[in-house]
C-alpha positions in Angstrom: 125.7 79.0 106.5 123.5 79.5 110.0 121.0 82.2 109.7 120.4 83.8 113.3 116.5 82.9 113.9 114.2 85.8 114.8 114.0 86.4 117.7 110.3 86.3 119.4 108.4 87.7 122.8 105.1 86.2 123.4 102.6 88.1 125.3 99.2 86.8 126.5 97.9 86.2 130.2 97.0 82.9 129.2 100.0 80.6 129.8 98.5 77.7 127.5 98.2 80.1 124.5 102.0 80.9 125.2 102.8 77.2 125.5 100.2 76.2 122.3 102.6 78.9 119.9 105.9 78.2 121.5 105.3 74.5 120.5 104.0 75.4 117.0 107.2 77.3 116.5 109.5 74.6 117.4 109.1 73.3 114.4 110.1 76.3 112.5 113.8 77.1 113.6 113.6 80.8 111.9 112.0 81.9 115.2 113.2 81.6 118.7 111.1 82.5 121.7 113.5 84.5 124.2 110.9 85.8 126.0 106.9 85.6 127.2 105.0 87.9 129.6 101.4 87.5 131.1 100.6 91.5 131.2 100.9 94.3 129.3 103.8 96.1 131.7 105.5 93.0 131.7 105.4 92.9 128.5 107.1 95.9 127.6 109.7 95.5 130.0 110.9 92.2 129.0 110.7 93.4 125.4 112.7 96.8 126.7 115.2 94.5 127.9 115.8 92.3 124.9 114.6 94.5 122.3 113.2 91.6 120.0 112.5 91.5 116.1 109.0 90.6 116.8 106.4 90.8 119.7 103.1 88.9 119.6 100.8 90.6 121.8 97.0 89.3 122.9 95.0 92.4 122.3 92.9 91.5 125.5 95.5 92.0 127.7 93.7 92.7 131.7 94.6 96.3 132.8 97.5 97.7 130.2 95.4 96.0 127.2 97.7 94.8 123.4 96.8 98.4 122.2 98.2 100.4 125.0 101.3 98.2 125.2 101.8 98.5 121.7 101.7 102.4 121.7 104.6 102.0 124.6 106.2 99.5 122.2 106.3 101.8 119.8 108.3 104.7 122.1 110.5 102.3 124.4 111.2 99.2 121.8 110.8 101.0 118.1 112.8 98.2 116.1 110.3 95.7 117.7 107.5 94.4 115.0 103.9 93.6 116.6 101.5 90.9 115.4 98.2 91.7 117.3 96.2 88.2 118.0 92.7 88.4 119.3 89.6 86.5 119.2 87.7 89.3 117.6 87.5 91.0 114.6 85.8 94.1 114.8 86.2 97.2 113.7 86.9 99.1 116.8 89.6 96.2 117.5 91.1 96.1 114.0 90.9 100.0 114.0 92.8 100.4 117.4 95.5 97.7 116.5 96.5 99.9 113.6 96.4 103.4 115.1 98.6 101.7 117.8 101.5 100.5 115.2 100.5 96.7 115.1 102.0 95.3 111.5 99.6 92.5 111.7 96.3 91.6 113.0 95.2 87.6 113.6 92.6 85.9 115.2 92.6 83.5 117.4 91.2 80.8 115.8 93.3 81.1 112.9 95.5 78.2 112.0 98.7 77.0 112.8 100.0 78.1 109.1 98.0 81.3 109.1 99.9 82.5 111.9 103.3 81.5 111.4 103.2 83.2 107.7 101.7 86.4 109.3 105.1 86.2 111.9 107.0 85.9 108.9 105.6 88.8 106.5 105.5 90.9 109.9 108.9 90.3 110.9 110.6 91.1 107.5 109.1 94.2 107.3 105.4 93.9 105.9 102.0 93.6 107.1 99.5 91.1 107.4 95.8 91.5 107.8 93.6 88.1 106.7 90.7 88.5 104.6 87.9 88.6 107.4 89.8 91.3 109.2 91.2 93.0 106.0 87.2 93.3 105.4 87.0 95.4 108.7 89.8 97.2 108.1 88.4 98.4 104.3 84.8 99.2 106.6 86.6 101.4 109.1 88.3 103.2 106.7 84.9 103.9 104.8 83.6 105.0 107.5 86.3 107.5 108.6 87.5 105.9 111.6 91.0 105.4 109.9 92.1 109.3 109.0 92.8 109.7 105.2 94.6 113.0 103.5 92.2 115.5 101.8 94.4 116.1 98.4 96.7 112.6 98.1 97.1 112.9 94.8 100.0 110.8 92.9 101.5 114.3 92.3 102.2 114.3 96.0 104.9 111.4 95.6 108.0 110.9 94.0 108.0 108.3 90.7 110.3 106.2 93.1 108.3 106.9 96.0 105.4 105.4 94.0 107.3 102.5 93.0 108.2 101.4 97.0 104.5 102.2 98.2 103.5 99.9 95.1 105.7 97.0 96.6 104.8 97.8 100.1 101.5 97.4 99.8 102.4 94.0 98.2 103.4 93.0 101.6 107.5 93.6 100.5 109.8 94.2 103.2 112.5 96.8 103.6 114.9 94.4 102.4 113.1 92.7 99.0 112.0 96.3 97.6 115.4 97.7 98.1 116.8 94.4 96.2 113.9 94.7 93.4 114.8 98.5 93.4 118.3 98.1 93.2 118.5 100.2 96.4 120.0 99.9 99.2 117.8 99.5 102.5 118.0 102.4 104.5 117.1 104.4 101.0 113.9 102.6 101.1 113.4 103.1 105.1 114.1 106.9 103.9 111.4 106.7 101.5 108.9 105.4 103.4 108.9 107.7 106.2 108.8 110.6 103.5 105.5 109.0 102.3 104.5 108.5 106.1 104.8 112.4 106.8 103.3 113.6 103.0 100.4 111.2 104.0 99.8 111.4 107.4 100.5 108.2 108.7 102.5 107.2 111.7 103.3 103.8 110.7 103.6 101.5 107.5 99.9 100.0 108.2 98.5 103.5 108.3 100.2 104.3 105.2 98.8 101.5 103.4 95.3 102.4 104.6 95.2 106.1 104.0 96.7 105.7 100.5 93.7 102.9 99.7 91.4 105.1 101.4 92.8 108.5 99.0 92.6 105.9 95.8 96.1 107.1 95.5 97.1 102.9 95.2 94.8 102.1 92.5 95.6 104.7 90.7 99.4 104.1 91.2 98.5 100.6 90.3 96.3 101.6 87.1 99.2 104.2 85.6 101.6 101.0 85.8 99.6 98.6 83.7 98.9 101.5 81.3 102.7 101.9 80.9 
């Protein structure tokens, strides 16, 4: 049986960056590039116009920068996933790329294999953050730049709601927790925007973050292996 690939817009203003991942992806027929764009406008235009399962976007985009296109991403193009590459990893940068609704975060020097699983774990639904910037991301939310709830205790969720934030945090997408769950998927898209809005997040990488920052995962994580 042919499986459709994903489909794939690449935006950077650097054309051999574009040309470097499209021929990294050739050999990996689950992705297709249908599209590339050299600015942040451009960017969400062409993406507007094919509506894509998954856009990676150079954060250091010249005037509309990877953050601010992602923001418009996230109003014009919703069902479009974003994998944020950059050649840094600090905390402002790794901070900004969440708050805008980036899935995943990789640098630029990463290798071939790094970024092609981060595509994959983005574009089925979970998130993908490497050690170094995982690191920056644990700093900024220790020092309050990534907003955590006051009272998120594991009274504030659902048994079930527990057990989907469990296996989202485990990088699951929609698809394998409603399958583990014996759910169906929009039950599980259902559920996570309930946690979204009891938490305070905006997006499935803010969730993760606020709950880690509350303690609410290890001690979702700590009632399991008791039970």
């Amino acid at each position: 049986m042919n499986v459709m690939p994903f489909s794939v817009v690449l935006v950077d203003d650097h054309q051999v960056l574009r040309d470097a991942i499209k021929e990294i992806l050739v050999r990996h027929p689950d992705f297709q590039v249908v599209g590339e764009a050299g600015s942040g406008p451009e960017g969400v235009e062409v993406c507007r116009r094919i509506s894509p399962d998954l856009v990676v976007m150079d954060i250091g985009l010249p005037g509309m920068n990877g953050i601010e296109a992602t923001g418009e991403l996230a109003r014009h193009c919703p069902h479009a996933r974003v994998l944020m590459l950059s050649m840094y990893d600090d905390e402002e940068s790794v901070m900004a790329a969440v708050r805008s609704g980036a899935r995943g975060f990789v640098l630029k020097k990463a290798c071939a294999t790094e970024l092609v699983d981060a595509m994959r774990t983005v574009v089925k639904g979970g998130t993908y953050f490497g050690a170094q910037v995982s690191d920056r991301l644990l700093s900024g939310v220790q020092l309050g730049k990534l907003r955590a709830p006051t009272r998120p205790g594991r009274e504030a969720l659902s048994p079930r709601e527990q057990q989907v934030l469990r296996l989202t945090v485990e990088g699951k997408s929609n698809k394998e927790v409603a399958t583990l769950l014996h759910l169906e998927v929009h039950t599980v898209r259902s559920y996570r925007k309930t946690m979204m809005a009891k938490l305070g997040a905006s997006n499935v990488a803010q969730l993760i973050q606020v709950a880690a920052a509350s303690g609410l995962i290890e001690r979702i994580k700590s009632t399991d292996t008791a039970m």
